[in-house]
C-alpha positions as CSV (number, residue, x, y, z in Angstrom):
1,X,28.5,173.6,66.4
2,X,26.6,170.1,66.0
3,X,27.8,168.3,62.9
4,X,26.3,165.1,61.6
5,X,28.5,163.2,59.3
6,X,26.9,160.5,56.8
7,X,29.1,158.3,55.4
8,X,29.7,154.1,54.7
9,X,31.3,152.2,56.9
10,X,33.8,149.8,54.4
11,X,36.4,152.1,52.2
12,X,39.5,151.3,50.8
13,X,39.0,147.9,51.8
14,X,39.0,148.7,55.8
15,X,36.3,149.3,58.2
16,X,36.0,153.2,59.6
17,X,35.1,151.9,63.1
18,X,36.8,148.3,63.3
19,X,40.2,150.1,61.8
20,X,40.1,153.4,63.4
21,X,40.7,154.5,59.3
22,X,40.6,157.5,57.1
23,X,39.4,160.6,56.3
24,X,35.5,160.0,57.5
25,X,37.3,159.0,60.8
26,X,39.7,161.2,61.2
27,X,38.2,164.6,60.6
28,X,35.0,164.1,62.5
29,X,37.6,163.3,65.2
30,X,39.8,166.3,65.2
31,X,36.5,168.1,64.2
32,X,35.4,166.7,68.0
33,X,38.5,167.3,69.6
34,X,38.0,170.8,68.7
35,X,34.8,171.1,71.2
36,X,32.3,170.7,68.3
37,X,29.6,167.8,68.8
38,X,29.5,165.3,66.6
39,X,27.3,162.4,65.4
40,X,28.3,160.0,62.9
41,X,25.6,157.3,61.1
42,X,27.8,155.1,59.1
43,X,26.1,152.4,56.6
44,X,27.4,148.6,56.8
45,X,27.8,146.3,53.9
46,X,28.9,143.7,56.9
47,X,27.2,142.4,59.8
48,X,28.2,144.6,62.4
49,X,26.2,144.7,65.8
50,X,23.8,148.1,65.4
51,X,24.7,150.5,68.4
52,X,26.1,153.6,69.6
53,X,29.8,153.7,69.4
54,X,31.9,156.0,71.0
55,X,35.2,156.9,68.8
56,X,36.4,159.4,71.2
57,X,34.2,162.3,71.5
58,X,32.2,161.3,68.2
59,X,28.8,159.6,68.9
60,X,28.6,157.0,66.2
61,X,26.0,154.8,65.0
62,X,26.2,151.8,62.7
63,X,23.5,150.7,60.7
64,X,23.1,147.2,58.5
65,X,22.6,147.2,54.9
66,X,21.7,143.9,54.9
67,X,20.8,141.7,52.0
68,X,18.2,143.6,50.3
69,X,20.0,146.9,51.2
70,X,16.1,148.9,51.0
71,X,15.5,147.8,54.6
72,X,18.9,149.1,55.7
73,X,18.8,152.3,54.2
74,X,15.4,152.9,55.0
75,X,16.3,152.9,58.6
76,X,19.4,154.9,57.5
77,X,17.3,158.0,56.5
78,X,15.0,157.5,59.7
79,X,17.8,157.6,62.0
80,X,19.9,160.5,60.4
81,X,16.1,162.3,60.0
82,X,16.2,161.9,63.9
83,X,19.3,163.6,64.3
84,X,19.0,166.4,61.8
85,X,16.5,168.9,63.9
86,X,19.3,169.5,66.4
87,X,22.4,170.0,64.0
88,X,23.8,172.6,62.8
89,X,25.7,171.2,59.6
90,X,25.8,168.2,57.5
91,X,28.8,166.9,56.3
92,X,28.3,164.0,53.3
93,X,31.0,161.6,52.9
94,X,32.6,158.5,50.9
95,X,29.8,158.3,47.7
96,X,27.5,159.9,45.6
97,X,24.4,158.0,47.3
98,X,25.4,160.2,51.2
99,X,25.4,163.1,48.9
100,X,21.7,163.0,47.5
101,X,20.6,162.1,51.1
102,X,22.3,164.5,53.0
103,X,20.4,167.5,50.6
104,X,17.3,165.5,50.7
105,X,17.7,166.0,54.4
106,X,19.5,169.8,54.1
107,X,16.4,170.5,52.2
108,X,13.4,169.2,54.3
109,X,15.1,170.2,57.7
110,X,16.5,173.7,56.4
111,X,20.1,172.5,57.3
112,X,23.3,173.4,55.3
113,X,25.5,171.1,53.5
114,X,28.7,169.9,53.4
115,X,29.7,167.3,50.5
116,X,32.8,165.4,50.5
117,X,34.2,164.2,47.2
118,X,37.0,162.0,48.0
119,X,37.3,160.7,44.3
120,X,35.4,161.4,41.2
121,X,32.0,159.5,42.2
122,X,31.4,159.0,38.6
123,X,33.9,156.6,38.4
124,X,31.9,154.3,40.3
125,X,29.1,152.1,39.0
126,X,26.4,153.8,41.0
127,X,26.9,157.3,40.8
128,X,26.8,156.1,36.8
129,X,23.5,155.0,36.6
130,X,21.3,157.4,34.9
131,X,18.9,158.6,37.5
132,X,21.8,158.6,40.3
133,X,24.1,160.4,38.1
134,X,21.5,163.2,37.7
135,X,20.8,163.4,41.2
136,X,24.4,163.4,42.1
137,X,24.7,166.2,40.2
138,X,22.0,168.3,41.4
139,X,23.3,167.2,44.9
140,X,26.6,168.9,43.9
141,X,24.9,172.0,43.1
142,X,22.6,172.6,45.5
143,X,24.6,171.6,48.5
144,X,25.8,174.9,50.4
145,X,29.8,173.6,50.0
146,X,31.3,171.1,48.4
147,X,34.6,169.2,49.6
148,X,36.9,168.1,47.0
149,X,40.2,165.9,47.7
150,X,42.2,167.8,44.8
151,X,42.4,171.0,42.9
152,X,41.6,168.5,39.3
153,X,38.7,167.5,41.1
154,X,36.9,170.9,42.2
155,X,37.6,171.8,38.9
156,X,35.6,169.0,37.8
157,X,33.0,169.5,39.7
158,X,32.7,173.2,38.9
159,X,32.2,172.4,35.0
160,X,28.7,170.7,36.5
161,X,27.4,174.1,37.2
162,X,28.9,174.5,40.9
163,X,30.6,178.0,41.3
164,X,30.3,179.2,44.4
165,X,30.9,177.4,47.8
166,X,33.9,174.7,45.7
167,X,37.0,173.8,48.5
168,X,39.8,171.3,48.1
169,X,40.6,169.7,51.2
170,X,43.4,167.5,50.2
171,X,44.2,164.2,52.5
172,X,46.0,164.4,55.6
173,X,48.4,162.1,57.5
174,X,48.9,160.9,61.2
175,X,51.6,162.1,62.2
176,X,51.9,159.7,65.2
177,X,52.6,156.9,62.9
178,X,53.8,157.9,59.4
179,X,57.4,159.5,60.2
180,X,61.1,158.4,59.3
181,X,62.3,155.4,61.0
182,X,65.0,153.5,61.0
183,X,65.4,151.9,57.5
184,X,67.1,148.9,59.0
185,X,64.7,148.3,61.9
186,X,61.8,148.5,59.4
187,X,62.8,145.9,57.0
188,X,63.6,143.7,59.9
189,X,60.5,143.9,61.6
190,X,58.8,142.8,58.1
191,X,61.4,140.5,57.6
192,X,63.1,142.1,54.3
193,X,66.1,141.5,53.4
194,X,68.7,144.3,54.8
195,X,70.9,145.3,52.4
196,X,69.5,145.1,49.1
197,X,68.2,148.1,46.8
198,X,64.2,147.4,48.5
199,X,61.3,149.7,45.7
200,X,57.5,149.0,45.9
201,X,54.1,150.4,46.7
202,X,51.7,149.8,49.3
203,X,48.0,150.0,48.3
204,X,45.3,149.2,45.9
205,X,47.2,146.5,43.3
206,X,45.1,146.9,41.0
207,X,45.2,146.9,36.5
208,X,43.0,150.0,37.2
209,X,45.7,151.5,38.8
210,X,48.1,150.5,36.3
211,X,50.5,148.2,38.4
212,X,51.1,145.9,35.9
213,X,53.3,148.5,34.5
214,X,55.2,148.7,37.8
215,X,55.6,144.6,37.3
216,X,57.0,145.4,33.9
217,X,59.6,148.2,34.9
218,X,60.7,145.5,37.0
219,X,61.1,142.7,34.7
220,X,63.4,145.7,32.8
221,X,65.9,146.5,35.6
222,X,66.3,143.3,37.3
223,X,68.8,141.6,35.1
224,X,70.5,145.4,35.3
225,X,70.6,145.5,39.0
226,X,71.2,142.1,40.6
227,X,70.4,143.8,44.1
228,X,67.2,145.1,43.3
229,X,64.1,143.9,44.9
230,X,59.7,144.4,44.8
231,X,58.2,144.9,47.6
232,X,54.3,144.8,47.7
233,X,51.3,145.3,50.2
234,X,47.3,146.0,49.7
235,X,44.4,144.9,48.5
236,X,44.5,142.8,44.5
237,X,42.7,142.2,41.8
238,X,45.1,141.0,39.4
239,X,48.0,138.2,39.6
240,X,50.8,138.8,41.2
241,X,53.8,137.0,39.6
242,X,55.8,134.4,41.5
243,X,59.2,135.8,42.0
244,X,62.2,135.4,45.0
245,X,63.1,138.9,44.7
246,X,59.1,140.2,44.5
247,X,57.6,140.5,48.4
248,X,54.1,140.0,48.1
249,X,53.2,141.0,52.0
250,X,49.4,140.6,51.8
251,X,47.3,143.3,53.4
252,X,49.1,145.2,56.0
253,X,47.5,146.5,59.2
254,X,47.3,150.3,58.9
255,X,49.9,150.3,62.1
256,X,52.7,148.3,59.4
257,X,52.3,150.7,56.5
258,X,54.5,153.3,58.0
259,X,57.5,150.2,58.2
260,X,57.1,149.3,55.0
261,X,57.8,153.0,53.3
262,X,60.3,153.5,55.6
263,X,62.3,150.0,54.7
264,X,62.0,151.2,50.7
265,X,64.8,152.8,48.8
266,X,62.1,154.2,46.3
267,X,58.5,154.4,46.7
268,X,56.0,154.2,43.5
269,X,52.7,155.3,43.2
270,X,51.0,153.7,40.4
271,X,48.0,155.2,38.3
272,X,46.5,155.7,34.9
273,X,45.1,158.6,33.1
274,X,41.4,157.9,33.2
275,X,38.1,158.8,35.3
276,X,39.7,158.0,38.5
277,X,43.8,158.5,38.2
278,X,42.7,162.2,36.9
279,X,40.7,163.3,39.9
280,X,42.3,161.4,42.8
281,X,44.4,162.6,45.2
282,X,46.4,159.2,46.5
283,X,46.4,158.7,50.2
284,X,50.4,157.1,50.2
285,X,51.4,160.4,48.8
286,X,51.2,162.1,52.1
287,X,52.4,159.3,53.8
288,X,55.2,158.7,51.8
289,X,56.3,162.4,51.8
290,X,55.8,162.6,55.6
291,X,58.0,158.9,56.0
292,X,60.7,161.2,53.9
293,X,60.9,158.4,51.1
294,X,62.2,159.2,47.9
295,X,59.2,158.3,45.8
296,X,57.8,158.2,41.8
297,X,54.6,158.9,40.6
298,X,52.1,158.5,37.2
299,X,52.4,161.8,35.7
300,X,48.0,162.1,36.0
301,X,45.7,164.6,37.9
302,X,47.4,165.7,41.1
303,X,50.2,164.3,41.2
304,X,51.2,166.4,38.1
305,X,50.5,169.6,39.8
306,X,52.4,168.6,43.0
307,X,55.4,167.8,41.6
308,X,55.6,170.2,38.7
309,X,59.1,171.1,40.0
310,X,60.2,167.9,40.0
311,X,59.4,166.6,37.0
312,X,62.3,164.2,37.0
313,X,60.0,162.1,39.8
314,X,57.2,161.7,37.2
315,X,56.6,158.7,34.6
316,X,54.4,158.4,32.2
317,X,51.2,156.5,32.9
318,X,51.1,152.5,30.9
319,X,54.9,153.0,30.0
320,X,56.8,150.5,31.5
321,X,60.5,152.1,29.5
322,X,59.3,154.7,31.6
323,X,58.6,153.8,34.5
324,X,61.7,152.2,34.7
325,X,63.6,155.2,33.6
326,X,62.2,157.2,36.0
327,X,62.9,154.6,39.0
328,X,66.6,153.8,38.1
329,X,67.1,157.6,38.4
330,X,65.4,157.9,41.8
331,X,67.2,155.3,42.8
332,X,70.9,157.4,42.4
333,X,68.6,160.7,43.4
334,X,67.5,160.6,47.0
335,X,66.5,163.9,46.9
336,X,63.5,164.4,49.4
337,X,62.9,168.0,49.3
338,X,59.3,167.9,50.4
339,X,56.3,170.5,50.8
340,X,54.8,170.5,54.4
341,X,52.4,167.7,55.1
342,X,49.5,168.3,57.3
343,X,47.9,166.7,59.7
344,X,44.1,165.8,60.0
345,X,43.7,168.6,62.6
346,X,45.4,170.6,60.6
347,X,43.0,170.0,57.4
348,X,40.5,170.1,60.1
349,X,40.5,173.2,60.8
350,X,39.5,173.9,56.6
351,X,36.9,172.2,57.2
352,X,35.9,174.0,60.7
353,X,35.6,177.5,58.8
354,X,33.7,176.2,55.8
355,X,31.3,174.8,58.5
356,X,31.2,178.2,60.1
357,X,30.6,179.8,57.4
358,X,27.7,177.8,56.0
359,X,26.0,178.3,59.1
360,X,26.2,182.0,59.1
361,X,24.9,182.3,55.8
362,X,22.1,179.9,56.7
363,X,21.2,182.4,59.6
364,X,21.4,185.3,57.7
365,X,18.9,183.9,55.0
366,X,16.8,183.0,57.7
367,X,16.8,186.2,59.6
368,X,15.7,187.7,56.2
369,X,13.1,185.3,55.6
């Protein structure tokens, strides 16, 4: 097949090309390594010089939003309009804007659709505004399948009106660089200290999230445990308080994460029950699971229905008491009996038969027509 993947550039606060990051990298990849072509058209919010940029096998192309942003995706739509005619599939990635223009395109060029909910779109301020938010939703049910990062989420998107053609194609991990490692090495490299009781998160550190919770757990167990120390890493929008025994370690190169799960004792993934934390499916869960670290989770969404037979690993979103609870138990339990976690070749091959099967249906309704 020929697969055309539209998608933005900046995400989770790195750059799909610059970073070699994510999902809208790391499926078209495996999707090319498979023998399928691919073309990617990525959108910039950055300055990035505008040519063809070979990721592999995937042929991608960057284009400049600029200042007014109209210019930018003006030429957007004229260069994935270019491409269309000669793919077989679309896939639409990373917001609800790639969605409506991947079906305007499906539609005009008689191409089927692929469109990839990561999160819950609505969340967003754009996918919010009231003409957006309508065509969002006809996107959704007119494309020929939709994507969904968790089982919450495809259920969300089925109340819209979407039956037929709904998938969940949770996130995957790279296995080359999330595994166990030596604890000791790890905190040494990041220059931790070595034998203290080390718990944290890496990722979005955020009030949104609810990690202000996490900083209150703390404040709970540390007179308790004299030992026990924070360690942080990610992107912030919210103070971070000023503490020796709290390791603030900035933004880590994708390359580091893997070091810092593996120097932790527990990890914690932070969240909160609302538009987002109900509908995600966190990225560090995989990772985590696949470093073999103990971790603790907001009991919200997805990560209720993971762990529903381990309940004991699950606190309850904006309750610091429980949090910290639930973390001074994980600490004693190291239990790390873990499902399988894929890799993206692995979750590309979902997205391989969905794509085949589009395209047959597409031929049959043709070969009727």
């Amino acid at each position: 097949m020929q697969i055309l993947v539209l998608t933005k550039r900046q995400y989770m606060n790195k750059d799909l090309i610059d970073d070699r990051f994510g999902r809208f990298r790391e499926i078209p990849l495996e999707m090319a390594l498979k023998k399928h072509k691919v073309y990617g058209i990525c959108l910039s919010n950055k300055k990035k010089e505008e040519k063809k940029i070979y990721d592999g096998p995937v042929e991608w192309q960057s284009i400049n939003a600029g200042f007014l942003k109209i210019p930018g995706l003006l030429r957007f739509f004229k260069q994935a309009a270019e491409i269309v005619p000669k793919v077989d599939a679309i896939w639409a990635c990373s917001d609800s804007f790639y969605g409506i223009i991947g079906y305007m395109l499906s539609s005009k060029y008689r191409i089927p659709l692929a469109f990839d909910l990561y999160d819950n779109f609505e969340y967003f301020l754009m996918a919010r505004l009231p003409i957006i938010k309508q065509l969002y939703r006809w996107a959704i049910r007119k494309s020929d399948a939709i994507t969904c990062v968790s089982k919450p989420l495809a259920r969300l998107v089925r109340s819209y009106g979407k039956k037929d053609g709904v998938n969940v194609i949770e996130n995957a991990v790279r296995k080359d660089l999330f595994k166990p490692m030596d604890k000791t090495t790890c905190r040494d490299a990041l220059g931790l200290p070595p034998n203290l009781h080390l718990v944290g998160t890496a990722g979005a550190l955020d009030k949104n999230r609810g990690v202000q919770f996490l900083f209150d757990a703390f404040d709970i167990l540390k007179t308790k445990y004299q030992d026990l120390h924070l360690v942080l890493a990610g992107p912030r929008n919210m103070h971070i308080p000023r503490n020796s025994r709290i390791h603030d370690l900035g933004i880590l190169p994708l390359e580091k994460v893997p070091l810092l799960l593996n120097a932790l004792d527990v990890a914690i993934i932070c969240n909160r029950e609302n538009d987002f934390g109900s509908y995600c499916f966190p990225q560090k869960t995989r990772e985590i699971m696949a470093c073999d670290v103990p971790l603790i989770s907001a009991r919200v969404g997805s990560m209720a229905e993971l762990f529903t037979n381990h309940p004991e690993w699950l606190f309850n979103p904006d309750d610091a008491p429980d949090l910290a609870r639930v973390l001074e138990n994980r600490m004693m339990n190291q239990k790390t009996d873990y499902q399988e976690v894929f890799s993206w070749s692995e979750i590309a091959e979902n997205l391989e038969d969905i794509f085949l099967e589009i395209c047959r249906d597409s031929q049959q309704i043709a070969t009727r027509a």
